[in-house]
C-alpha positions, 0 to 999 in steps of 0.5 A: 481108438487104435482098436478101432483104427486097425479093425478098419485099416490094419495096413496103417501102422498109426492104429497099432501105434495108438495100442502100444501107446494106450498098452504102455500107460495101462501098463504103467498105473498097473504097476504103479499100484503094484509096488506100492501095494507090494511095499505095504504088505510085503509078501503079497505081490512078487517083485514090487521094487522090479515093478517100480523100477520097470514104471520108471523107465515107461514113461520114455516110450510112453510120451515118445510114441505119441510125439513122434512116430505119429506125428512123423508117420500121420495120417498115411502111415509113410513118412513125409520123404526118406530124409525123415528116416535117419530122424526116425531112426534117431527118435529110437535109439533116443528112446531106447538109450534113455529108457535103458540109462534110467533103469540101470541107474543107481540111486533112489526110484522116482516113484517110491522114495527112499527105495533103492533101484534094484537095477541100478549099477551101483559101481557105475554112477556114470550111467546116471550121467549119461542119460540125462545127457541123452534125455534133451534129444527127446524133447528135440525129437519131438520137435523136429516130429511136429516140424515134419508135420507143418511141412507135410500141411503145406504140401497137403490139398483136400481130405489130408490137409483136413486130417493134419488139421484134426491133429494139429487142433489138438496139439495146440489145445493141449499144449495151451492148457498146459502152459496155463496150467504151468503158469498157474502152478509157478504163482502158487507153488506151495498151493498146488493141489489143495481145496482151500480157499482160491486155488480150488481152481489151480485143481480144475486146472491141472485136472484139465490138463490131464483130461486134454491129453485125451483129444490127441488120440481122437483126432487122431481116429477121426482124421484116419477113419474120416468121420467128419473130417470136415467139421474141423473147421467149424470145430477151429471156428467156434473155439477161436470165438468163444474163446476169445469171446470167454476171456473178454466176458470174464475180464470184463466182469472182473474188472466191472466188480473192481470198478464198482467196488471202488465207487462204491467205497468212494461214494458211500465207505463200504463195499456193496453187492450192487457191483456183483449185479451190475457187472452180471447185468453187463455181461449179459448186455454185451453177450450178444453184441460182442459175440458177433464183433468177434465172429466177424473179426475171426471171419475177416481174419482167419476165414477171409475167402469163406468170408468173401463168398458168403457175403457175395452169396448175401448180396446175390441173394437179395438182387435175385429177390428184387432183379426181373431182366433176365440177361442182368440176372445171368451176368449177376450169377455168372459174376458170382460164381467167378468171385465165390469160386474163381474157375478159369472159365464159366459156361452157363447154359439156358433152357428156353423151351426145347431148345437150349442156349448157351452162354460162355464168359471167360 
């Protein structure tokens, strides 16, 4: 994706942001099986124990790249205003003091346990101290980043405000699946990651988690190179229905299968398969119904001008079918547009014959 947003616009530094983000992680899964390569089969790769401890410290720019200076600088590539510099300036040395205090610190590697840090100051355990000292000011950073952009949202009109919401759609799917995938992890901790019996979810899970981080990037391309740009709202519209129209179906399926479970322990003193089929035939019953309540909800809600118009185009649509004066048809459509766009002032001109007549309403 930053590939493809420098060949089309080299002057925005967000593209060649999204390189040096997607170089650091292609970097950081070379070197991984690097050193544990290099460890296996000692004398086959040079500096594996370097390897590791340069994979351990990559993560730093890897993560702060894409959660600052992105956010900071989207979509133009300029920063909202010059008091944003000293916070840019800041995400730097942040970045740069940490990435420099896990190298140099002494101890174990995180990604190759039991070895030791072949950077590490072992006569200076302080280092250690102070990076993780440092370390809180990232999250902080990333924060403050995400802030700059809500600001710039509410000062935004037209195709940026479309960009920032590609972004923003995006930030908010990943960091939803992660907090289920969080939530998820601490009910079955010593579960984690295994196929047996009915945590195979927790896997699909956390696979999703890892594949979500992927949207960021290309809401990213799409919102600078404008492909669409408009399909964001459609694109919020239906996650908000059918997320919440997913959620509904499946509680209501659970919870139909516990109720008829029970009544069928009451009634007859064993389970039966019966409530399986009658909460599927439920589920289907409702799809439909359910999908529109919660369409119209979100409509209201959410989408409520749109909304209006639609329906005042709706109601327009059927006095066009039944009106025949043409004077009550001209103050219908002059209305209509007043309310749907709400313009200052509204001209209607009429064709009658060669000699064209106008009207004008305030």
């Amino acid at each position: 994706m930053g590939a493809l947003i420098v060949s089309r616009h080299p002057e925005n530094p967000i593209g060649w942001l999204c390189l040096a983000d997607g170089f650091l992680w292609m970097t950081t899964d070379m070197l991984d099986y690097h050193s544990v390569y290099g460890i296996a089969k000692p004398g086959s790769l040079p500096f594996p124990l370097g390897a590791a401890a340069i994979n351990d410290l990559l993560w730093v720019p890897s993560v702060g790249l894409l959660a600052t200076y992105v956010f900071l600088l989207f979509p133009n590539g300029r920063l909202p205003s010059r008091r944003w510099r000293l916070l840019a300036w800041l995400s730097g040395v942040v970045k740069v003091s940490v990435s420099v205090g896990v190298m140099l610190s002494p101890g174990c590697l995180d990604t190759l346990k039991g070895m030791r840090n072949p950077f590490g100051l072992e006569a200076a355990p302080w280092v250690t101290t102070v990076a993780y000292a440092i370390l809180p000011l990232l999250p902080l950073c990333m924060l403050a980043s995400a802030l700059s952009l809500v600001l710039r949202y509410r000062r935004s009109k037209g195709d940026e405000r479309q960009q920032i919401k590609w972004i923003a759609f995006a930030a908010s799917l990943v960091a939803l699946v992660y907090l289920i995938t969080m939530v998820a992890s601490f009910t079955h901790p010593s579960e984690a990651w295994t196929t047996a019996g009915s945590v195979w979810w927790l896997n699909l899970l956390t696979i999703a988690a890892l594949l979500s981080f992927v949207t960021i990037p290309i809401a990213v391309g799409v919102a600078i190179l404008k492909y669409r740009l408009y399909d964001i709202d459609l694109i919020i519209n239906r996650t908000l229905v059918y997320g919440t129209l997913t959620a509904t179906l499946v509680a209501l399926y659970f919870g139909g299968i516990v109720v008829s479970q029970r009544l069928f322990v009451l009634l007859t003193g064993q389970k039966s398969t019966l409530a399986v089929v009658a909460s599927t035939l439920l589920i289907a019953a409702l799809f439909t119904p359910l999908r529109r309540r919660i369409q119209r909800f979100i409509d209201r809600r959410f989408y409520r001008r749109k909304y209006d118009a639609a329906k005042t185009f709706q109601a327009f649509s059927a006095k066009l079918r039944d009106e025949t004066d043409l004077n009550a048809l001209n103050a219908e459509l002059v209305g209509m547009v007043r309310e749907t766009m709400q313009p200052a002032h509204v001209y209607l001109w009429l064709r009658s014959g060669t000699a064209p007549k106008r009207q004008q309403t305030d």
